[in-house]
DSSP file (Angstrom, degrees, kcal/mol; ACC not computed):
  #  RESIDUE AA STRUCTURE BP1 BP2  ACC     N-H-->O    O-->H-N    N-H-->O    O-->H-N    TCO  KAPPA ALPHA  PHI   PSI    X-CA   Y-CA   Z-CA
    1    1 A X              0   0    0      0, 0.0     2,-0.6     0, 0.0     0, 0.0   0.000 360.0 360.0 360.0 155.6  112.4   88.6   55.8
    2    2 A X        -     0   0    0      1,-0.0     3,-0.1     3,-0.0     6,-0.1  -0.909 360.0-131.4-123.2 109.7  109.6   90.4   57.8
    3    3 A X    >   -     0   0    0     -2,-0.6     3,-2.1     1,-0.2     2,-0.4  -0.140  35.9 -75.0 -88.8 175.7  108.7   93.3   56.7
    4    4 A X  T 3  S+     0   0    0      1,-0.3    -1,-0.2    -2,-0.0     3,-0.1  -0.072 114.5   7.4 -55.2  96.2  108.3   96.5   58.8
    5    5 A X  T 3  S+     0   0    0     -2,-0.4     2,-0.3     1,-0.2    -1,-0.3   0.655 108.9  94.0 102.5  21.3  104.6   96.3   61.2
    6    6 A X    <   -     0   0    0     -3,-2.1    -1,-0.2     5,-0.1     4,-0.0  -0.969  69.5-140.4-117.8 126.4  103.7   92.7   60.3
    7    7 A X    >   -     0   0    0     -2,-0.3     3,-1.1    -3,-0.1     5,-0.3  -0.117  37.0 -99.4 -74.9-173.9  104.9   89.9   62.5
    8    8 A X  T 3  S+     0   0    0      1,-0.3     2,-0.5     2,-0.1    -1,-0.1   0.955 124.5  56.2 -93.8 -54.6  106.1   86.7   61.8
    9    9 A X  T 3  S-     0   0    0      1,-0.1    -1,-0.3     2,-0.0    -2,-0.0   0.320 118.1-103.7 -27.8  -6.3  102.0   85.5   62.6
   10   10 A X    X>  +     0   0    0     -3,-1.1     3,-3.9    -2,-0.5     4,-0.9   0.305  65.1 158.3  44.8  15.8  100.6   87.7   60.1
   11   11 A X  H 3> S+     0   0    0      1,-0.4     4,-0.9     2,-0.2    -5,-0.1   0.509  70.0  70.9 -18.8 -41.3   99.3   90.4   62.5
   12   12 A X  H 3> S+     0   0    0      1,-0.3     4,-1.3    -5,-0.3    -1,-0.4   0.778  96.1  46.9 -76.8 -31.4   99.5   92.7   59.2
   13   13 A X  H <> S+     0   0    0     -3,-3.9     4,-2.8     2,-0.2    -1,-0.3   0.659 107.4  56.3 -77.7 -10.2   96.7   91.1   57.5
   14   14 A X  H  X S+     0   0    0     -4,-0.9     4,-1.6     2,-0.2    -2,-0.2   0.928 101.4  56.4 -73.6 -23.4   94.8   91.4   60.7
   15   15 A X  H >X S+     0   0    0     -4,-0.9     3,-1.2     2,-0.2     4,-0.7   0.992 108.7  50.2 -73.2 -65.6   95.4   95.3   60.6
   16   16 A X  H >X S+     0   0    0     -4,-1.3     4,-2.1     1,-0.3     3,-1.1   0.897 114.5  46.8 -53.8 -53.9   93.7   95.2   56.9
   17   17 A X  H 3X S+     0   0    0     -4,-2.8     4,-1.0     1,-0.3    -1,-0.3   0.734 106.1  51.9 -88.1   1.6   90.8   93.3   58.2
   18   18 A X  H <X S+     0   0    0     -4,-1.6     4,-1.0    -3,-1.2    -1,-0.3   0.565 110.9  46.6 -60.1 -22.8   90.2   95.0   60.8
   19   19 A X  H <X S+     0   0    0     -3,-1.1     4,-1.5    -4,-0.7    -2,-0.2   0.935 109.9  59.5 -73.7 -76.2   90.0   98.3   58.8
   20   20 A X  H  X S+     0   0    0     -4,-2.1     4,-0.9     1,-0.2     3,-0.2   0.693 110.2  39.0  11.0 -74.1   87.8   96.4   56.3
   21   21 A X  H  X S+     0   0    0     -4,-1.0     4,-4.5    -5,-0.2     5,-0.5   0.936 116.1  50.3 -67.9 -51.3   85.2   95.6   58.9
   22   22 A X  H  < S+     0   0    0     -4,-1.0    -1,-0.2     2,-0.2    -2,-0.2   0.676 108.7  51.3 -70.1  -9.3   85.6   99.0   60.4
   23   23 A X  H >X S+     0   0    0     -4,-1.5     3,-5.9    -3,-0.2     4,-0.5   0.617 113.9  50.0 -81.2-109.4   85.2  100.7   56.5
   24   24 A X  H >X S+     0   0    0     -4,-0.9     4,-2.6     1,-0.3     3,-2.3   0.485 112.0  45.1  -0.5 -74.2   81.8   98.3   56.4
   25   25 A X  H 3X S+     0   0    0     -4,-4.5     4,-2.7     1,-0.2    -1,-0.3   0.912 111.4  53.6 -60.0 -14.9   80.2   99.5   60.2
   26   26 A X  H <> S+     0   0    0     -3,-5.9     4,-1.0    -5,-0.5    -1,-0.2   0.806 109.3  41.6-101.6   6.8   80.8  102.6   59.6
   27   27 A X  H <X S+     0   0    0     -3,-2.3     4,-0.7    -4,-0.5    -1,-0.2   0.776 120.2  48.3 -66.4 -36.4   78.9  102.7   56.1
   28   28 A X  H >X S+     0   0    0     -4,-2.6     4,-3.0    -5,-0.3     3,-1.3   0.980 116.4  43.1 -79.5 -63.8   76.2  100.7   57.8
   29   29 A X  H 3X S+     0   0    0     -4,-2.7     4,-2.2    -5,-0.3    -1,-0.2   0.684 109.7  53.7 -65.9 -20.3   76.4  103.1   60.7
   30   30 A X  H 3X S+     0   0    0     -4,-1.0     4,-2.2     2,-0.2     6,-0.3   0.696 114.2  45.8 -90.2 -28.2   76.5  106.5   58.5
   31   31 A X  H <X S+     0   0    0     -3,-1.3     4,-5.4    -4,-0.7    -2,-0.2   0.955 109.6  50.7 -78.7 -46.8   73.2  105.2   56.7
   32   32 A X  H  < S+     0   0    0     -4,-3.0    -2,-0.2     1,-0.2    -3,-0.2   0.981 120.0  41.9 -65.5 -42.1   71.1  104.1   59.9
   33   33 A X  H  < S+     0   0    0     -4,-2.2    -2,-0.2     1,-0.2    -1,-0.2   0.831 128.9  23.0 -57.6 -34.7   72.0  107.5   61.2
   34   34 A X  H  < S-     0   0    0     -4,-2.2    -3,-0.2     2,-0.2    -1,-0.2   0.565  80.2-152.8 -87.0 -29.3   71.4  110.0   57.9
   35   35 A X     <  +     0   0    0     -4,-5.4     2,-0.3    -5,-0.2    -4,-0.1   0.865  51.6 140.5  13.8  55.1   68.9  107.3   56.2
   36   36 A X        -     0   0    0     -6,-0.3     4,-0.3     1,-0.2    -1,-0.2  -0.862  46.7-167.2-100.3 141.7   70.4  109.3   53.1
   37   37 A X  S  > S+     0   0    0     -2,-0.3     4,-0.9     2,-0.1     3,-0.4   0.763  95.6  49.2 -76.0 -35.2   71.1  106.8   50.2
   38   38 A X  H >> S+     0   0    0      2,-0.2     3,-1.7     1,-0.2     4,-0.6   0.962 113.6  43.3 -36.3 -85.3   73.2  110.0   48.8
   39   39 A X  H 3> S+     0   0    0      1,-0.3     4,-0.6     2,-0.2    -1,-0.2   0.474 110.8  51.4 -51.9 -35.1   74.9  110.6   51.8
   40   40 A X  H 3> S+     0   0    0     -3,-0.4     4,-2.3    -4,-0.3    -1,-0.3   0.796 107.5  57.3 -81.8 -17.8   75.8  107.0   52.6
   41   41 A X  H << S+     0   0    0     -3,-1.7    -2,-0.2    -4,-0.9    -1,-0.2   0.604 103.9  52.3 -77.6 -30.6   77.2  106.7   49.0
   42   42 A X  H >< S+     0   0    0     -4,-0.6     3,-1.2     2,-0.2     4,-0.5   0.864 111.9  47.3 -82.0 -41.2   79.5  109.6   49.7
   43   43 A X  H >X S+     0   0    0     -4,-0.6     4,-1.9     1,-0.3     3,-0.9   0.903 109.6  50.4 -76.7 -50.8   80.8  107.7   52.9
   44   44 A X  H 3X S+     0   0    0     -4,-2.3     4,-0.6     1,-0.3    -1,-0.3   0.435 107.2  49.8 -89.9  13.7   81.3  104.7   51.5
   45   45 A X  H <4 S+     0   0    0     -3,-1.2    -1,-0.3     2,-0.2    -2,-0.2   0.320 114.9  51.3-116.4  -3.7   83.6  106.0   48.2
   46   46 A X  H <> S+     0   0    0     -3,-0.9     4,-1.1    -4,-0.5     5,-0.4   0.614 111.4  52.2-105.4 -40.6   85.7  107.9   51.1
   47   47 A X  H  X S+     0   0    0     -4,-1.9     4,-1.3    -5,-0.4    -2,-0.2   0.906 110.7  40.9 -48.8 -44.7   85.8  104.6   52.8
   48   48 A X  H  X S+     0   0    0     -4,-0.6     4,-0.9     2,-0.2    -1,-0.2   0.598 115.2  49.2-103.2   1.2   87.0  102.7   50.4
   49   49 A X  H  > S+     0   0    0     -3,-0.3     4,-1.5     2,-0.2    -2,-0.2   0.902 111.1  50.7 -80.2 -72.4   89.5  105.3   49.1
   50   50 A X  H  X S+     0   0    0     -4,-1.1     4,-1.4     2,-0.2    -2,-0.2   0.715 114.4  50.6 -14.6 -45.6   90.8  105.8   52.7
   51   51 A X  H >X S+     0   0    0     -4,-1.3     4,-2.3    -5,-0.4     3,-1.5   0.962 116.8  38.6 -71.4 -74.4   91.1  101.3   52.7
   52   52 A X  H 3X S+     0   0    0     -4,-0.9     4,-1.7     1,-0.3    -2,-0.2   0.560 113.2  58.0 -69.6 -29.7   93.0  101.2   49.6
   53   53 A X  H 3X S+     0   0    0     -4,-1.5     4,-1.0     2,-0.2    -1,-0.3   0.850 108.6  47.3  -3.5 -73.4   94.9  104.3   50.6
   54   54 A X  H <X S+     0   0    0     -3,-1.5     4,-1.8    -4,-1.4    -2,-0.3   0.792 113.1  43.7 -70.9 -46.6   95.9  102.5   53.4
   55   55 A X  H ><>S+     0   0    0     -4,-2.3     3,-1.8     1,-0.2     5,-0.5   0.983 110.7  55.1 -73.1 -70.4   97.0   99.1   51.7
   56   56 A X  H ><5S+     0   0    0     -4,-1.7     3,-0.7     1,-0.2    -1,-0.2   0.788 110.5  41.1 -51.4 -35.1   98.8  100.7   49.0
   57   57 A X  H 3<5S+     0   0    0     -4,-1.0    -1,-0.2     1,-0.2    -2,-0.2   0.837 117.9  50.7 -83.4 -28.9  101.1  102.9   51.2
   58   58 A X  T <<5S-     0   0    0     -3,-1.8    -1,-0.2    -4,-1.8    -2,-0.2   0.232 107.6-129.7 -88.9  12.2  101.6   99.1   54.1
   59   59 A X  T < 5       0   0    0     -3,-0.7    -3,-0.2    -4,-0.4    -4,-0.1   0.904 360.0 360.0  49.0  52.5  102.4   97.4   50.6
   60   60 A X      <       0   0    0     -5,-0.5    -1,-0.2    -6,-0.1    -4,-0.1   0.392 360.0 360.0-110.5 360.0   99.5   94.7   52.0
C-alpha cells in the first residue's frame, strides 16, 4: 500500500531531500549574509526543528 503524497517511485523521499538541501543553503546563505556565528546558530536549530517537524508529521 502507498501511502498518502508518496508515489509508487518514491517521490516522498525526494520531498525530504529536497527540504534537507534547502535546510543546508539556507544556513549557508543566512551566515554569508549576517557573518553572525550567533545568528547562523539560531537559523540552523530552527532549520532543523522545522526538518524534523516536517518528517515526523509525513511519517518519512
Amino acid at each position: 500500500m502507498v501511502r498518502s503524497g508518496q508515489g509508487r517511485d518514491g517521490t516522498g523521499h525526494r520531498k525530504v531531500l529536497w527540504l534537507v538541501n534547502g535546510v543546508l543553503a539556507g544556513v549557508g546563505g543566512v551566515f554569508l549574509t549576517t557573518a553572525s556565528v550567533l545568528v547562523t546558530a539560531i537559523a540552523a536549530a530552527a532549520a532543523v526543528a522545522i526538518a524534523v517537524t516536517v518528517i515526523a508529521v509525513t511519517g518519512r
